[in-house]
C-alpha positions as a printed NumPy array, in Angstrom:
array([[ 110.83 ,   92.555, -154.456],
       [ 106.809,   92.865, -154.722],
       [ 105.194,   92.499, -151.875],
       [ 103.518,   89.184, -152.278],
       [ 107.458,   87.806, -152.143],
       [ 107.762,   90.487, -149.061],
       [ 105.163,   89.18 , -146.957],
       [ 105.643,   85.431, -147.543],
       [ 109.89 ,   85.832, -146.635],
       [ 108.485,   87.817, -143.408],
       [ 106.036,   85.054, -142.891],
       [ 108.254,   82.896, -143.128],
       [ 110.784,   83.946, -140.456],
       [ 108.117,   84.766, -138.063],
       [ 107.313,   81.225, -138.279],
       [ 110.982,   80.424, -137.881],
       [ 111.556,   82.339, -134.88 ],
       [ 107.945,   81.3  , -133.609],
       [ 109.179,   77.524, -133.936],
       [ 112.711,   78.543, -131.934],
       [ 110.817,   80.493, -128.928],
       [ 108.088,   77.563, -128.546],
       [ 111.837,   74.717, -128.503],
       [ 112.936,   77.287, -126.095],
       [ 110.376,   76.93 , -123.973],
       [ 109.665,   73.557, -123.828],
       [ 113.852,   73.47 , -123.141],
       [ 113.451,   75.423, -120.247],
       [ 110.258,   73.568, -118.695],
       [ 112.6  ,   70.343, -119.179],
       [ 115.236,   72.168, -117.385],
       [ 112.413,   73.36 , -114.974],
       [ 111.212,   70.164, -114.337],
       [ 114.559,   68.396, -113.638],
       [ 115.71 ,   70.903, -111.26 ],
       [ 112.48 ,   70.835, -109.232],
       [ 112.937,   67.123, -109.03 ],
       [ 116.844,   67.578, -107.716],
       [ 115.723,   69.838, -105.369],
       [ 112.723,   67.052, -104.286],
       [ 115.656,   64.357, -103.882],
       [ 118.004,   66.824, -101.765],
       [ 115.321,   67.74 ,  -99.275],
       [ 114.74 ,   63.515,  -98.92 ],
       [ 118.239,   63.086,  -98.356],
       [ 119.104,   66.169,  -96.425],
       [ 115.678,   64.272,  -94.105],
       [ 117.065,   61.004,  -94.155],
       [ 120.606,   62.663,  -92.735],
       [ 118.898,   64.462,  -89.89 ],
       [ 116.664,   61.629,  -89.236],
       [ 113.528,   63.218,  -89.748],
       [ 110.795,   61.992,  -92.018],
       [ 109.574,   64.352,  -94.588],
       [ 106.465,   66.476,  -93.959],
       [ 103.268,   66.775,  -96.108],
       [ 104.211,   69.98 ,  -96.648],
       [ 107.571,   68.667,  -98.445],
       [ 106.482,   66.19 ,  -99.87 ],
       [ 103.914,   68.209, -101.715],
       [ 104.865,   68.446, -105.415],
       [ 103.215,   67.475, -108.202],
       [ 105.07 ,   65.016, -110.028],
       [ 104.404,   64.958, -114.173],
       [ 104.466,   61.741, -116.086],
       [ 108.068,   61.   , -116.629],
       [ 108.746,   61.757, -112.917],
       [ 105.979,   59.496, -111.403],
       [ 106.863,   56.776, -114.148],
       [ 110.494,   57.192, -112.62 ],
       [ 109.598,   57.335, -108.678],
       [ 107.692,   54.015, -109.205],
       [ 110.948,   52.245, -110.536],
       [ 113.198,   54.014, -108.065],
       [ 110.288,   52.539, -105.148],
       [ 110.797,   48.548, -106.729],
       [ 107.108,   49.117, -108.334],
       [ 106.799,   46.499, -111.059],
       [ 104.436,   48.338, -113.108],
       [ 104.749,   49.623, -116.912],
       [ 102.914,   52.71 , -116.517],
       [ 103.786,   53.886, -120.281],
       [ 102.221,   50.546, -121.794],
       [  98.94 ,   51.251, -119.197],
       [  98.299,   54.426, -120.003],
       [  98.598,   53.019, -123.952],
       [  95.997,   50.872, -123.438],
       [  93.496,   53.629, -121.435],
       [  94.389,   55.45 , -125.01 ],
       [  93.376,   52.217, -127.183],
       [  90.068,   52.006, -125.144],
       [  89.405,   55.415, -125.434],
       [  90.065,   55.559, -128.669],
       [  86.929,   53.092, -129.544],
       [  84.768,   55.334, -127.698],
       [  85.67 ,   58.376, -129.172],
       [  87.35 ,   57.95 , -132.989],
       [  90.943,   56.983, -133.376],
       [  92.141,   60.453, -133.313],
       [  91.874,   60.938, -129.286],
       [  95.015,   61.287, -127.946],
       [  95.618,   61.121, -123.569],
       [  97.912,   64.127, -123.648],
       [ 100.606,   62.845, -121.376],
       [ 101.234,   66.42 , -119.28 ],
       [  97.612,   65.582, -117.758],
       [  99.221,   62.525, -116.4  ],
       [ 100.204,   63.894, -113.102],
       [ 100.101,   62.6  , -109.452],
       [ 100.461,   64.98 , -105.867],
       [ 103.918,   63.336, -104.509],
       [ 102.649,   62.874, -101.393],
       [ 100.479,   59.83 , -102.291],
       [ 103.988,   58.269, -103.519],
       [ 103.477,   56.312, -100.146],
       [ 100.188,   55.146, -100.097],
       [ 100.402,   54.061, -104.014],
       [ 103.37 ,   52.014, -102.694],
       [ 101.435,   50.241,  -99.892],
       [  98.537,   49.751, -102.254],
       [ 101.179,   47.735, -104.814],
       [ 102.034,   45.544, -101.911],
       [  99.234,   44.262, -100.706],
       [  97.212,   43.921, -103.878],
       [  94.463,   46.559, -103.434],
       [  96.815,   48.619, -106.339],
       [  97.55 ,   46.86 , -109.28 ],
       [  96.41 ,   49.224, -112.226],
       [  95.09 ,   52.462, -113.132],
       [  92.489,   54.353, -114.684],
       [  91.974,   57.53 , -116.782],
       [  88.016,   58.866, -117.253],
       [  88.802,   60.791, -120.525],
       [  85.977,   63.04 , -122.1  ],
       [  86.087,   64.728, -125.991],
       [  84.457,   67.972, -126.898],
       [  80.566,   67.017, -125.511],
       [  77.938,   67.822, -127.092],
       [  74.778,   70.48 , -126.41 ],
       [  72.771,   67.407, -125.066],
       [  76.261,   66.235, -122.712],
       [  76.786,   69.432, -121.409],
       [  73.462,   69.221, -119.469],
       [  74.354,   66.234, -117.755],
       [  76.396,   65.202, -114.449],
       [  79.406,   63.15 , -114.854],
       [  78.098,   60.019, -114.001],
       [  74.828,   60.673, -116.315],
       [  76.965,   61.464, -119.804],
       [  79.61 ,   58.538, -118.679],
       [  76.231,   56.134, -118.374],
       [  75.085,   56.842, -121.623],
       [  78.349,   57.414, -123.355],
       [  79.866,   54.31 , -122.139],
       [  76.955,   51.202, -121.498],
       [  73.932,   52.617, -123.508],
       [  75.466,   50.991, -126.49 ],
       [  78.019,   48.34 , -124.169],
       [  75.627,   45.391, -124.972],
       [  75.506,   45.105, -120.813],
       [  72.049,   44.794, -118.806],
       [  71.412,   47.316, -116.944],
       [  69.094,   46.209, -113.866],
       [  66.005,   48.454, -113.158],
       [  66.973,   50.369, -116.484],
       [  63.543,   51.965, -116.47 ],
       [  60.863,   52.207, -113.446],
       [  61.164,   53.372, -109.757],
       [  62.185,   49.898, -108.053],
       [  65.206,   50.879, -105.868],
       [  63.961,   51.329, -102.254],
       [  64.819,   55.229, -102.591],
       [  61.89 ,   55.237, -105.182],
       [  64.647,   56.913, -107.767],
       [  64.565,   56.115, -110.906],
       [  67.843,   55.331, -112.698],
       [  67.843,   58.64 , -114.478],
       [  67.193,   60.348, -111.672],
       [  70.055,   58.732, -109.354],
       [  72.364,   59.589, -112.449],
       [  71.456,   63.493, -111.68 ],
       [  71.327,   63.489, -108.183],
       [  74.439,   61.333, -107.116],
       [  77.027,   63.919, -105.591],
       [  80.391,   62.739, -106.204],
       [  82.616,   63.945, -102.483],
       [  85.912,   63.081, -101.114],
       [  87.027,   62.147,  -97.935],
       [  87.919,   66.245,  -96.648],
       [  84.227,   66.604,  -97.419],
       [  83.447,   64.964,  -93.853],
       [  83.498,   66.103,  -90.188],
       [  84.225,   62.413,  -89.193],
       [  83.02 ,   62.875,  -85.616],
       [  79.754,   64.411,  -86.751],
       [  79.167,   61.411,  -89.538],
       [  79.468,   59.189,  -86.57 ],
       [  77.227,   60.647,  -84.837],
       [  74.374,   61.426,  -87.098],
       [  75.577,   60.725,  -90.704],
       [  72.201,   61.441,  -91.828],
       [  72.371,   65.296,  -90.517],
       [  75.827,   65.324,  -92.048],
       [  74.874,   63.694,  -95.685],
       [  72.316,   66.854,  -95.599],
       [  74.867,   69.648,  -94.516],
       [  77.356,   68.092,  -97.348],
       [  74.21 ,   68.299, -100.002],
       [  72.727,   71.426,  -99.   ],
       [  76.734,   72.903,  -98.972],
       [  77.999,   71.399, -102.21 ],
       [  75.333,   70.171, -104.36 ],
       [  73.978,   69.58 , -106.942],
       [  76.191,   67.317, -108.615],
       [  78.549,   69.019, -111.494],
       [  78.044,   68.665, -114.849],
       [  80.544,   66.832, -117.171],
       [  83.415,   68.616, -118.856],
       [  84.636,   68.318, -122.254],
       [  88.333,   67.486, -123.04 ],
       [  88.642,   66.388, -119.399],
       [  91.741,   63.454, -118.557],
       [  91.803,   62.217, -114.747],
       [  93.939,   59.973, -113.822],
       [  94.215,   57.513, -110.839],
       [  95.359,   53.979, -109.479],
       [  92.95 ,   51.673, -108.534],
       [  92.109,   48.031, -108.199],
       [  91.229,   46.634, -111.633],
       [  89.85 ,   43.073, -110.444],
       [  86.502,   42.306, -112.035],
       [  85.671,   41.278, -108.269],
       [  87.685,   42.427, -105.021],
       [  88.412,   39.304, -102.61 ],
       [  86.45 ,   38.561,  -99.306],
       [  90.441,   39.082,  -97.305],
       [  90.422,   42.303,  -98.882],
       [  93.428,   44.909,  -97.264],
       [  92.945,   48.211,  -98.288],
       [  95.242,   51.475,  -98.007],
       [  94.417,   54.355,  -96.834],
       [  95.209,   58.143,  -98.085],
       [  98.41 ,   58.142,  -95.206],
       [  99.803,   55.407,  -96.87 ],
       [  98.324,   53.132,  -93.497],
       [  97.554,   49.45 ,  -94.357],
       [  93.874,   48.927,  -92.671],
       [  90.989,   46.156,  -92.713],
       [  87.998,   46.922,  -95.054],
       [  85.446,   49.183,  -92.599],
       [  82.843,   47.582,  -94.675],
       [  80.128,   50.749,  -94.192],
       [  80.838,   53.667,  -96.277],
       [  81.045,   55.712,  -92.72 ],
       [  84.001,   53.74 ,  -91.909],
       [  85.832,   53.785,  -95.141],
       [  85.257,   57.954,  -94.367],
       [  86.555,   57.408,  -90.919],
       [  89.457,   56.061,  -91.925],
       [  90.393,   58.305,  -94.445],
       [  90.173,   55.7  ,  -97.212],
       [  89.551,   56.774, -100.659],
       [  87.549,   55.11 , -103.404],
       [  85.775,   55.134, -107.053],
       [  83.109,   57.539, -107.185],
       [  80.18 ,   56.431, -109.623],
       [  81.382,   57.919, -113.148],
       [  84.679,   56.111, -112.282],
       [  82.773,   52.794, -111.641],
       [  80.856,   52.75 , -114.91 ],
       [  84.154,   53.31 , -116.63 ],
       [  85.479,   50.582, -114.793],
       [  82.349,   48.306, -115.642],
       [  82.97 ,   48.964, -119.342],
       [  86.53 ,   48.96 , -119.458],
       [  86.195,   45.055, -117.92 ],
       [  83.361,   43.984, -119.946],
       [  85.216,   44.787, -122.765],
       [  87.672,   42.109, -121.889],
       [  85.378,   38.913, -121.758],
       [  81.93 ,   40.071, -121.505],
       [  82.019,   39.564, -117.599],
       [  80.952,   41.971, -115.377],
       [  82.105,   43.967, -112.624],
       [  81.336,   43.357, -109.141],
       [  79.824,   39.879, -109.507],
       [  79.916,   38.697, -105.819],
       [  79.788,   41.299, -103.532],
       [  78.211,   45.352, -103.599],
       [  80.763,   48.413, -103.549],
       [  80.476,   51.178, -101.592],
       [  80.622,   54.442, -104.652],
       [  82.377,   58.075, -103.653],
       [  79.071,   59.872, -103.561],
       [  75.789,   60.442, -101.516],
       [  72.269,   60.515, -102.99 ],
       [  69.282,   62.89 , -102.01 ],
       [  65.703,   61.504, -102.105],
       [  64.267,   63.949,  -99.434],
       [  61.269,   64.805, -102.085],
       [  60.626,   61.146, -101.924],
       [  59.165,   60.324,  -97.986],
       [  61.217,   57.536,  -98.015],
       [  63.46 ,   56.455,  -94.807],
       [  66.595,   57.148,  -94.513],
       [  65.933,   60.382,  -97.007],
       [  69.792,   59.965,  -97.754],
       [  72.119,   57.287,  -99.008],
       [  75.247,   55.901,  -99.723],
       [  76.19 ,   55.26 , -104.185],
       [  76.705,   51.613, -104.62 ],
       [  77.138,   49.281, -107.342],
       [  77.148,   45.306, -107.942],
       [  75.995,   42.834, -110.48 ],
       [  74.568,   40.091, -108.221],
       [  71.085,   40.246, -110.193],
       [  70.021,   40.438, -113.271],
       [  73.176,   42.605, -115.159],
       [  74.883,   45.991, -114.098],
       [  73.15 ,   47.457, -110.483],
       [  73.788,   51.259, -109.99 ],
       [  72.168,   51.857, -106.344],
       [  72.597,   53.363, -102.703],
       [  72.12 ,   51.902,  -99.143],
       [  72.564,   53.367,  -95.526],
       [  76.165,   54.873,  -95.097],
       [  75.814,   52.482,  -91.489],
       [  75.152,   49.409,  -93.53 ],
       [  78.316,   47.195,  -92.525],
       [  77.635,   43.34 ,  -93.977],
       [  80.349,   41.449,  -94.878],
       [  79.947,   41.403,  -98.505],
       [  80.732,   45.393,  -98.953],
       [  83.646,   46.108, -100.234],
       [  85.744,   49.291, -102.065],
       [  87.593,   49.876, -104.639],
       [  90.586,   52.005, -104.077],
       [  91.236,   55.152, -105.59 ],
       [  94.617,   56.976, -105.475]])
């Protein structure tokens, strides 16, 4: 045998035994994953027998597609979560070429929101999801934050108006560039509630000075979430909260903090915005303002309050990407969930 015909036959079973190790593996992270969810249903049962409810701290697994997919049926969810997360992939696919694919083990939820996703379902502030999806950026992408590179990716070319596109017309004397930048995306555990009562001001500062600036986007990124996916949320609006705790709409963004509610930060609301105007040409938002995940610094600018609440609408003249004062409570605020 030469060794042309040597190297290809050991090429050739390295391949072979390659292919066997790799069905191996993915065998035993079945296996894996089946026996993690046994031992998730014994510790509910062996709680339900000694009348206790499960803690956080048990209930704290990360469930992967097939398993949350699963738990919603076994909870009397009436949602097709494989035909939703086909049609994220089919909107995706127009923004990025027809040859993005949502890999499905990035479609994961924390157990422990099981409850709250529930209560959301029930009472109508849950009735879809959606999944911000990036591809590999490029040079000019990687310089931006989220919500900048999801702005320009996603309505530059929409066919939407954009209100106040250009100029310095919001009150915080930002331009629209310029809130794209400096919006910080944060999450409820962000906040010492008591001190954001007091002063949320001081607080918005500490949280800015502490975390900021605001991250730039990642390539290849999949997030996942449920949400409300109503071009406009109703005026009797019920909300859930991260507990799982059915609770009246705060209406200021320091309430929805308060009571540990959590909602679309501004990337995630420009998806959203697309993602419905793609249906009829309508656009999101059309009768009240939404509070956004994220708090805005204009201290450079002398302006009063030198912080602010992310908002959104599109009362005016097309698509409105804004900020008020977190205290701002009117009745027309609302949120858009976000578990």
């Amino acid at each position: 045998m030469d060794r042309k015909m040597f190297e290809a036959g050991l090429f050739a079973k390295k391949e072979e035994m390659t292919n066997e190790a790799q069905g191996e593996a993915l065998e035993m992270d079945k296996k894996r994953d089946e026996l993690l969810a046994d031992v998730a249903a014994k510790k509910s049962e062996l709680a339900e027998i000694e009348g206790r409810p499960e803690t956080n701290k048990e209930m704290s697994e990360i469930l992967n597609f097939e398993q949350l997919r699963d738990k919603l049926k076994e909870r009397g969810i009436d949602f097709n979560l494989e035909k939703a997360v086909d049609d994220q992939e089919k909107f995706w696919q127009k923004i990025y070429g027809s040859d993005l694919k949502i890999d499905r083990s990035k479609i994961t939820k924390d157990a422990k929101l099981l409850k709250a996703i529930e209560a959301g379902f029930k009472n109508g502030c849950v009735n879809g999801i959606e999944i911000v999806v990036t591809s590999e950026l490029s040079a000019e992408e990687t310089k931006m934050t989220a919500f900048q590179q999801a702005f320009h990716k996603l309505l530059d070319s929409s066919g939407m108006n954009i209100w106040a596109k250009t100029g310095a017309e919001r009150w915080t004397e930002l331009e629209l560039e310029e809130l794209l930048q400096r919006a910080l995306p944060v999450k409820c555990s962000d906040f010492n509630v008591e001190d954001l009562k007091s002063d949320w001001i001081k607080e918005f500062i500490r949280i800015l000075d502490a975390n900021g600036p605001a991250p730039k986007q990642k390539s290849n990124k999949v997030e996942f979430f449920f949400t409300d996916t109503r071009q406009d949320i109703p005026a009797d609006q019920k909300l859930v909260n991260l507990d799982g705790e059915v609770v009246e709409n705060p209406r200021s963004f320091i309430g929805a903090i308060a009571n540990k509610i959590s909602f679309t930060n501004p990337e995630e609301e420009v998806v959203m915005a697309r993602q419905l105007y793609e249906k009829d040409k309508s656009y999101i938002s059309r009768k009240f303002w939404e509070w956004l995940m994220a708090i805005v610094d204009h201290r450079d600018k002398g302006v009063t309050p030198s912080v602010s609440a992310a908002s959104a609408d599109s009362l005016d003249d097309g698509f409105n990407l804004y900020s008020y004062n977190a205290d701002y409570s009117y009745d027309y605020y609302r949120l858009r969930v976000r578990l």
